[in-house]
C-alpha positions as CSV (number, residue, x, y, z in Angstrom):
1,X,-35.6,6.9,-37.4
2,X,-32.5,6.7,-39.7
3,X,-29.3,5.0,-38.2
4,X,-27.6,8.6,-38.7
5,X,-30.4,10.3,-36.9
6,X,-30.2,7.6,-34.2
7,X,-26.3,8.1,-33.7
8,X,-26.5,11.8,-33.9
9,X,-29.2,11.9,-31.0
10,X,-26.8,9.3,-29.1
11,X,-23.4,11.5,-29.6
12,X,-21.4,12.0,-26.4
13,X,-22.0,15.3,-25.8
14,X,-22.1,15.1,-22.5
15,X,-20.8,12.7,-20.7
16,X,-22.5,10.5,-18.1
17,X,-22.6,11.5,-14.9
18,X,-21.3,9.9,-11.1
19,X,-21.8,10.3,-7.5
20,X,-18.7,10.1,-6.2
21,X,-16.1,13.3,-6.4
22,X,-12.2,12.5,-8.0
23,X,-9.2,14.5,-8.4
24,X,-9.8,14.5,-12.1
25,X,-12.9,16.2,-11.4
26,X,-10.9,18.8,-9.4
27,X,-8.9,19.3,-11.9
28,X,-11.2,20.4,-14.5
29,X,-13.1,22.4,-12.4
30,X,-10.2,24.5,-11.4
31,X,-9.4,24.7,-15.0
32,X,-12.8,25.9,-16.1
33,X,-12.9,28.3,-13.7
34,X,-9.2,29.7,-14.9
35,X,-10.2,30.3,-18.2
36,X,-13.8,31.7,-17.6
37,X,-12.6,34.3,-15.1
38,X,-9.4,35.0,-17.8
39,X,-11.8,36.0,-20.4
40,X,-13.9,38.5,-18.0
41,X,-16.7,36.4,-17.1
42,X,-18.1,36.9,-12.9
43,X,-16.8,35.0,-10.4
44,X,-20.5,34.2,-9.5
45,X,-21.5,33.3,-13.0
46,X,-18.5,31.3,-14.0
47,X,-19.5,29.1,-10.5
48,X,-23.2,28.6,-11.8
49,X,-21.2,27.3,-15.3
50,X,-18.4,25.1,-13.8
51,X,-21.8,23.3,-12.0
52,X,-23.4,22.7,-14.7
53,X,-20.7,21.3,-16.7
54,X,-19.6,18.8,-13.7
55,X,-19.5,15.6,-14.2
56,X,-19.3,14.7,-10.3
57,X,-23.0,15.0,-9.2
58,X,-21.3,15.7,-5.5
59,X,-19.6,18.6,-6.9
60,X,-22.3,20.2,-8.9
61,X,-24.3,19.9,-5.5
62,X,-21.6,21.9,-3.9
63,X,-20.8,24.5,-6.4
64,X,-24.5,25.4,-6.5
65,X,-24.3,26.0,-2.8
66,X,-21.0,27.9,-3.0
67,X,-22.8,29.9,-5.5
68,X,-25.8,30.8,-3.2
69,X,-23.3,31.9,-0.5
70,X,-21.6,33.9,-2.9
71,X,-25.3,36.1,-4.0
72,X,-25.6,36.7,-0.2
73,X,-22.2,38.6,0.5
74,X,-20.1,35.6,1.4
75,X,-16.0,35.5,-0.3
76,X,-15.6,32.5,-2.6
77,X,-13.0,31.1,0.3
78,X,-15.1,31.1,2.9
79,X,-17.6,29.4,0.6
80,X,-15.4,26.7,0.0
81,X,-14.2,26.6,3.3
82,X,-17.6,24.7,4.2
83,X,-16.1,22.1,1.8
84,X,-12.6,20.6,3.6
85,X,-13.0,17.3,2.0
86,X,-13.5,18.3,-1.9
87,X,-11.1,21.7,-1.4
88,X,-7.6,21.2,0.5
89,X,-6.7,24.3,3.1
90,X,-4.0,25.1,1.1
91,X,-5.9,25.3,-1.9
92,X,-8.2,27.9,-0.1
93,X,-5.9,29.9,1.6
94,X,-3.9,30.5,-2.4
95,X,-8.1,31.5,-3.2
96,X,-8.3,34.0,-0.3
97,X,-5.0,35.9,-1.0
98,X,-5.6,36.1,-4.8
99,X,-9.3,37.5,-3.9
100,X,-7.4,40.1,-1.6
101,X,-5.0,40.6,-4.8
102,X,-7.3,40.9,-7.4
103,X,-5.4,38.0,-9.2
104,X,-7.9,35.5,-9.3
105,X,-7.2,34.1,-13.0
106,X,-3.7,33.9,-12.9
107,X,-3.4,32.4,-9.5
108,X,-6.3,29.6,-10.5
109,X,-3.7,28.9,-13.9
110,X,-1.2,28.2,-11.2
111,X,-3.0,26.6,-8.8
112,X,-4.5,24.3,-11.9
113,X,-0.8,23.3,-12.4
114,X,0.1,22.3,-9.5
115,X,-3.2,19.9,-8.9
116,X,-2.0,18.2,-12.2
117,X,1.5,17.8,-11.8
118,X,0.8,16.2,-8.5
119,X,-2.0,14.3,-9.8
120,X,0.3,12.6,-12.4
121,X,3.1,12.0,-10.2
122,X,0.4,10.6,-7.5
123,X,-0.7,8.2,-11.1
124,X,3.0,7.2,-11.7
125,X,3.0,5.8,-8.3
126,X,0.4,3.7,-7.8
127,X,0.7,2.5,-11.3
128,X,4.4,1.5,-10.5
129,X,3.4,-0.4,-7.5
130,X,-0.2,-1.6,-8.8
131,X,2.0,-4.5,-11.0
132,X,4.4,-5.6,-8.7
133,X,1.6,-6.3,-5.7
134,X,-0.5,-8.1,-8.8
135,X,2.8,-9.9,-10.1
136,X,3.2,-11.2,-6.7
137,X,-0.5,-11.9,-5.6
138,X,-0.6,-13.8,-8.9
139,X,3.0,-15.9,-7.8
140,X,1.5,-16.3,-4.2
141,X,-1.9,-17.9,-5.8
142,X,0.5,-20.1,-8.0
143,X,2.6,-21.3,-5.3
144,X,-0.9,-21.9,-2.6
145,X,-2.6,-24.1,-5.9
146,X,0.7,-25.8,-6.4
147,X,1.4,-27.3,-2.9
148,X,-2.3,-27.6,-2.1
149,X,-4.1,-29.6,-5.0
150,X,-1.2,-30.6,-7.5
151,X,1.5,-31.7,-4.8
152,X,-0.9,-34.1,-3.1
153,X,-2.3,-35.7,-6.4
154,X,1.8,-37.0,-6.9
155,X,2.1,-37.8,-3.0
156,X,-0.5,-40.2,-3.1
157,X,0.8,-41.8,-6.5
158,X,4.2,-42.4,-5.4
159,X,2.9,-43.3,-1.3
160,X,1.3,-45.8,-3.4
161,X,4.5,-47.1,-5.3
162,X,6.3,-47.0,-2.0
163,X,9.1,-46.2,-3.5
164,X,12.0,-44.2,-1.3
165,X,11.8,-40.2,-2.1
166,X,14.2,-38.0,-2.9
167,X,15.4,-35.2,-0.4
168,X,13.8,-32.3,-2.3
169,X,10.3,-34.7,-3.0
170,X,10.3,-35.1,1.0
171,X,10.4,-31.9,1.4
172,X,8.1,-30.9,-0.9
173,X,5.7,-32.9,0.3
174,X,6.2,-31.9,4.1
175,X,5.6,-28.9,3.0
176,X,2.3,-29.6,1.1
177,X,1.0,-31.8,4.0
178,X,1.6,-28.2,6.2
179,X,-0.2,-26.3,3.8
180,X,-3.2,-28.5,3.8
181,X,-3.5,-28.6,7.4
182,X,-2.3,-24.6,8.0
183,X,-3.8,-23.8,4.8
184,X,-6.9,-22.1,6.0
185,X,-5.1,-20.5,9.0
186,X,-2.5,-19.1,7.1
187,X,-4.6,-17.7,4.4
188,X,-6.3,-15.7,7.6
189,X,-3.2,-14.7,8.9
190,X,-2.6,-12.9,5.7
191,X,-6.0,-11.1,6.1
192,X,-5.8,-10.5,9.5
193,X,-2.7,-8.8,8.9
194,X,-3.9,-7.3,5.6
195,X,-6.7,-5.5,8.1
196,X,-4.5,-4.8,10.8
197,X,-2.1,-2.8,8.4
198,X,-4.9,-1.0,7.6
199,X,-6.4,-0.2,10.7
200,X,-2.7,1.0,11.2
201,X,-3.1,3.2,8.3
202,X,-5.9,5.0,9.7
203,X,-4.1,5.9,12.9
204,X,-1.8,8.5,13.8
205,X,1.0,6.3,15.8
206,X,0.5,4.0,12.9
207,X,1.0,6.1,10.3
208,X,4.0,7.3,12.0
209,X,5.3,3.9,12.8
210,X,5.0,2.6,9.3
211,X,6.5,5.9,7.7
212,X,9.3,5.9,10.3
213,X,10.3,2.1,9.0
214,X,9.4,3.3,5.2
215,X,12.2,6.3,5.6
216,X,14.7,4.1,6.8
217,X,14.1,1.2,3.8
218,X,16.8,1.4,1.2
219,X,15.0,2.6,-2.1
220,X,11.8,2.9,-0.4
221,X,12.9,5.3,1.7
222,X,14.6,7.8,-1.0
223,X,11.2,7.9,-2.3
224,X,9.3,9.1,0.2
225,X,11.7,11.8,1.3
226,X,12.0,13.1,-2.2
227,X,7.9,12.7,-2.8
228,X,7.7,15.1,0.4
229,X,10.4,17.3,-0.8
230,X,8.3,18.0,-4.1
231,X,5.0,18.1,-2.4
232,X,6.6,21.0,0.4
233,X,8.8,23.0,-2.9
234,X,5.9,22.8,-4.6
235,X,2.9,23.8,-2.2
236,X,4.7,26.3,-0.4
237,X,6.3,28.2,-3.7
238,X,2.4,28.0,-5.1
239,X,1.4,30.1,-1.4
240,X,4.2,31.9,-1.6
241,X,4.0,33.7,-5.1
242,X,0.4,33.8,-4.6
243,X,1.3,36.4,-1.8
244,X,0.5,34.1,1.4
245,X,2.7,35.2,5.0
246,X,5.5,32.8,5.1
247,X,3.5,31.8,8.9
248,X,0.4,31.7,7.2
249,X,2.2,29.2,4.5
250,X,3.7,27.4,7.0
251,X,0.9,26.3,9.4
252,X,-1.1,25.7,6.3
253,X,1.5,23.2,5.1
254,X,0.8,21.3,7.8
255,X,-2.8,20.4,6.6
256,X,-1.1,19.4,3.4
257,X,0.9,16.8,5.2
258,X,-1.4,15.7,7.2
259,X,-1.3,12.0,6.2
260,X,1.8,12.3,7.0
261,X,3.0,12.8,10.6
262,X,6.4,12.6,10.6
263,X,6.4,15.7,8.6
264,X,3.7,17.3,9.7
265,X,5.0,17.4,12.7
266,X,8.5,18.1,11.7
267,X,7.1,21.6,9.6
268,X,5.0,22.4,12.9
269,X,8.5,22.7,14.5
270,X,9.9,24.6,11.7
271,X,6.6,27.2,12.1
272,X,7.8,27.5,15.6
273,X,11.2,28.1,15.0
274,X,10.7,30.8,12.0
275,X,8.1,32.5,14.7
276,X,10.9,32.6,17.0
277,X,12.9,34.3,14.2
278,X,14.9,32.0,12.9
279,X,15.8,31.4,9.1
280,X,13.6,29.2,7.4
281,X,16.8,27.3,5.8
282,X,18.1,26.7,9.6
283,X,15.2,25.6,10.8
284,X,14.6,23.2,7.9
285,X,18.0,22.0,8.7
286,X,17.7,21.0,12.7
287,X,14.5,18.9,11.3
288,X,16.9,17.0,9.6
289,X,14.0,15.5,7.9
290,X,14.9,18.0,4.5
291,X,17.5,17.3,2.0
292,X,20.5,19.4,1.9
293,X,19.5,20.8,-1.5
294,X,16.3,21.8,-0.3
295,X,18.3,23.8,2.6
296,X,20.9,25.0,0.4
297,X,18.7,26.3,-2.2
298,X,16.2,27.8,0.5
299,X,19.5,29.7,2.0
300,X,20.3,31.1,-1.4
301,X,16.8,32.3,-1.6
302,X,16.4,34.3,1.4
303,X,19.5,35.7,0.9
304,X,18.9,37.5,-2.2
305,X,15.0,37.8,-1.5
306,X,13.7,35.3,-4.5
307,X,12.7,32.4,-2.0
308,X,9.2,31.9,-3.7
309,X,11.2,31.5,-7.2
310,X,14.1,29.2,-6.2
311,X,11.6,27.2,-4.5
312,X,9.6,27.3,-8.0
313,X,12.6,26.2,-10.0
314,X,13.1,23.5,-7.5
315,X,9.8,21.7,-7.7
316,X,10.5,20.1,-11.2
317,X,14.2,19.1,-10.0
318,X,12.2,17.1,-7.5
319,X,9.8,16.2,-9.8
320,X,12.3,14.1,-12.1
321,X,13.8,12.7,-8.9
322,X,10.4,11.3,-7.8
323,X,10.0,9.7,-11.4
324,X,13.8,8.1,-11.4
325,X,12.8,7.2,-7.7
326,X,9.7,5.3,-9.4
327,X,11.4,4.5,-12.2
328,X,13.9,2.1,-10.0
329,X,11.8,0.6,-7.9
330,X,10.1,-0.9,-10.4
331,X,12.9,-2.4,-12.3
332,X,14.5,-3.7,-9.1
333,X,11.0,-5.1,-7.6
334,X,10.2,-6.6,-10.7
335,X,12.8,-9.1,-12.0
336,X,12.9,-9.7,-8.0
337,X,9.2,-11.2,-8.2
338,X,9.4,-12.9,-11.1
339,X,13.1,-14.8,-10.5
340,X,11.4,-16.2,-6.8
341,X,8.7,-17.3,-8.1
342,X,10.2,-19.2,-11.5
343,X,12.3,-21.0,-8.9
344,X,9.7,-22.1,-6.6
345,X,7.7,-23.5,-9.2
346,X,10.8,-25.0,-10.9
347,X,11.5,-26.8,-7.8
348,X,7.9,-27.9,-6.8
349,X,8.1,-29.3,-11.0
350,X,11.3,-31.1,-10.2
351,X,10.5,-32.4,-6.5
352,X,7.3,-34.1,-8.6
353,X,9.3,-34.9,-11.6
354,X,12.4,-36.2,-10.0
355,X,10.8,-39.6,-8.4
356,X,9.0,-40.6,-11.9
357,X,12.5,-40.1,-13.9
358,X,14.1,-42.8,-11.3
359,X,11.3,-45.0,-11.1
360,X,11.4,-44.9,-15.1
361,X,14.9,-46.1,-14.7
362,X,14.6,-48.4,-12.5
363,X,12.0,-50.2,-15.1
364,X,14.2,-49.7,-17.9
């Protein structure tokens, strides 16, 4: 076989396949479905294609299920339904009302968009923080090989000078001595808590407790209540112009914040409310959980009956305040990291260097 023929029978046609199923994979599967039910293929038959074409062996698994529920009677939402960890609620409940509609393609091109913008704004933020925590794992590992093998190399050398240390040497060398001795226990402190903010994580009082103190941090704070701001514009202006009941929107909203229980909570009382008959922009309001803009706009769009496109033309205003959000935190986290630790190692180099200078001119 010819080295062309052996590259042509190797081409990446298809790409390799994995177990596991990511929100890329969501992604293309809502977009393959968008543009095989936009030019006229069946519902049924554009399934049996998006499974094929998967690249998520979990996925394929599923779709070829959702596509046997489909050939005995069953809607494609309920089909999905059997699926709440690969499909969100509010992704199913947009499905159901566009099958009642008969607006599948155009609600799938919309539902497409809104995956991907929050997929990329959900990228921006992890990459933002994924440096910072590296930058200063990387300074903590610096400072830990510092005091803890070259400190006590020089504190033995000059113990065996005898020579009188300076103040910052004395200290230095305290210090080391601690970390040698604490060394191990504090390095499983740090995991212990490490695994204890995790464990917190997965709770529901702990999630709450640590968003509570991340909504009152300067910065930090500004973040997350203009991350959930987009995420509620966003999902419920998606429902909303997909022809979902403003109840119906509402309690499924809660599902989409339901990592979050602060405002999970805080829309369950703003379901209540509206029930009750209250405006939607009041009871936003008494949360006081929503920005005023949010409110404001919300106001102006029941008031002249375009709530579902106000809250449209709000999502990318949040949107850009997310990314300057981002944008800050990294520059102010950054030169943060990298100014403590030039200094600790700049005075761990001079506690070590400052002894030898004066014992150098002592022998001079």
């Amino acid at each position: 076989m010819s080295f062309e023929a052996w590259c042509l029978e190797h081409s990446r046609v298809g790409s390799k396949r994995h177990k596991s199923v990511k929100l890329d994979d969501q992604v293309s599967f809502f977009q393959q479905l968008a543009t095989l039910i936009n030019s006229g293929t069946p519902l049924l038959e554009s399934i049996l294609i998006c499974a094929q074409q998967a690249q998520s062996q979990r996925l394929s698994e599923c779709l070829d299920v959702v596509a046997e529920h489909l050939m005995s009677g069953s809607s494609f939402s309920d089909a999905l339904r059997d699926y709440p960890e690969l499909f969100s609620q509010h992704w199913i409940e947009v499905i159901q009302t566009a099958e009642v509609s008969g607006q599948m393609g155009p609600v799938l091109v919309k539902l497409n968009e809104q995956i991907r913008e929050s997929r990329e704004t959900r990228r921006k933020i992890v990459s933002s923080l994924t440096y910072p925590i590296a930058l200063l794992t990387v300074a903590f590992v610096v400072v830990l090989v510092l005091l803890w093998v070259v400190v006590p190399t020089f504190t033995n050398m000059f113990r065996e000078m005898g020579s009188e240390l300076p103040g910052i040497t004395q200290f230095i060398v305290s210090l080391s001595d601690g970390v040698a001795i604490y060394g191990p226990y504090f390095i499983g402190g740090v995991i212990a808590l490490v695994a204890t903010l995790k464990y917190q994580l997965k709770r529901d009082s702990g999630r709450r407790r640590i968003g509570a103190i991340g909504l009152a941090t300067p910065l930090v704070g500004d973040l997350l209540v203009q991350t959930a701001m987009y995420r509620f514009s966003s999902n419920l202006s998606l429902m909303l112009k997909s022809g979902v009941a403003m109840l119906e929107a509402l309690g499924t909203m809660r599902s989409v914040f339901s990592s979050n229980p602060i405002y999970r909570d805080a829309i369950a009382d703003v379901e209540s409310s509206v029930m009750a008959g209250n405006p939607l922009a009041s009871a936003l309001e008494d949360s006081g959980l929503f920005t005023r803009m949010m409110t404001d706009m919300i106001r102006v769009g029941e008031a002249s009956g375009r709530l579902p496109d106000v809250l449209e033309e709000l999502t990318p205003y949040y949107r850009d305040k997310v990314n300057g959000y981002i944008a800050n935190l990294t520059k102010l986290i950054e030169p943060c990291i990298i100014s403590v630790m030039g200094v600790t190692i700049a005075v761990v180099m001079t506690s070590i260097y400052l002894p030898m200078f004066e014992m150098a001119g002592k022998v001079s």
